[in-house]
N, C-alpha and C positions, 0 to 999 in steps of 0.2 A: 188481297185485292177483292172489291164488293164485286157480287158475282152480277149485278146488272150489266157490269164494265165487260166481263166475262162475255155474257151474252151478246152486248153488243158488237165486241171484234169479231165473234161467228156469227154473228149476222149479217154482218157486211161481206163477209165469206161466201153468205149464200148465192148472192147473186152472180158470181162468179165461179166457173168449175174449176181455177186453178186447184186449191182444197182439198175438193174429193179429187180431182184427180190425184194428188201426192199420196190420199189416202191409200188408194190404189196401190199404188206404184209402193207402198212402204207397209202394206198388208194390214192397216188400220181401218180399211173401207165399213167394216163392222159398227167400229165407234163410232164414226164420221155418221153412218147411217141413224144409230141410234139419236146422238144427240141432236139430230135433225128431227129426226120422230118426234121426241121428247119436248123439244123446243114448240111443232104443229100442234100438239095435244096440250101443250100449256102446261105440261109435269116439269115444274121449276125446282129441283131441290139438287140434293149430295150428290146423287146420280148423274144428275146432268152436270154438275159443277166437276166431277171426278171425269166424265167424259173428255170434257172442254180441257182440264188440265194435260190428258193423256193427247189431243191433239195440238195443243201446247208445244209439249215436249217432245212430238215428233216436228215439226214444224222448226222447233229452235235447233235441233239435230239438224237437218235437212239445210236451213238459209242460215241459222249461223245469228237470227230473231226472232224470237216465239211471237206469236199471234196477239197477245195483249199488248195495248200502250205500253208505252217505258214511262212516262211521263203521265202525273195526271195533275191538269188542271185546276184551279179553285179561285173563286172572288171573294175577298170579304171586304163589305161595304166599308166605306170611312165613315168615322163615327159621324154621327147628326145627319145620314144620309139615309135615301131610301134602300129597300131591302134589294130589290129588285135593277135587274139593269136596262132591262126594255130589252134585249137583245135576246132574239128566238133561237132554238135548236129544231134541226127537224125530228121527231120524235114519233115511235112506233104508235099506230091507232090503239093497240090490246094495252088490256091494262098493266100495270107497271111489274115489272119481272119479269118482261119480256123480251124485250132489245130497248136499249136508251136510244136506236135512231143513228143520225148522223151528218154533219153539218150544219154550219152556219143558216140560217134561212133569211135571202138576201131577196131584194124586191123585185117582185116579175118572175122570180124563178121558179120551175116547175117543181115540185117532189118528186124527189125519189120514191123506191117500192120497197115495201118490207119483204127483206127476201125470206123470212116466215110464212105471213100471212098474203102476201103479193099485193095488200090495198096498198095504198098512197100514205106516206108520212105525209105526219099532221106536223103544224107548227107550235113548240110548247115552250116552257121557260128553260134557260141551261140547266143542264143535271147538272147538281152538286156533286 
């Protein structure tokens, strides 16, 4: 699994204390702290991916479904078509290896907050 995918299921983590709290509660609060660190300072690599894996696996321990999609998505154009589908995601402001964001972005509606950085998702093309 591409670790943007990674990032982004703990991202959506952040805004939410359920997370750290299990971290707590299952003596992981260490990891849980680092790879929040790690994610703030923008240090994208093995470390943070090996973090994300170890709360992974306490999480699929614990509810019985780890933290990553099960599923992942993909379009590919029919042939003689455009590349593009016109249809926005909300996607994190920082640059990419950050969090992919999160939802559809539907008309009038407000953004979400990156629970990283706390600005406002922007609206971008879907991730592949």
């Amino acid at each position: 699994m591409d670790l943007t995918v990674k990032i982004a299921a703990f991202c959506r983590e952040l805004g939410d204390s359920a997370l750290q709290e299990m971290a707590q509660r299952q003596n992981m609060e260490p990891v849980y702290k680092r790879a929040e660190e790690s994610l703030k300072a923008g240090r994208v690599g093995p470390e943070l991916e090996a973090d994300l894996d170890v709360l992974d696996d306490m999480v699929r321990r614990v509810e019985g479904q780890g933290l990553y999609p099960g599923a992942t998505r993909s379009y590919q154009p029919l042939p003689g078509g455009g590349a593009g589908t016109g249809a926005q995601w909300w996607t994190c402001p920082r640059p990419r290896n950050r969090c992919a964001g999160r939802g559809r972005v539907r008309a009038g509606q407000q953004p979400s907050v990156c629970g990283v950085t706390g600005e406002p998702l922007v609206p971008g093309p879907l991730p592949e």
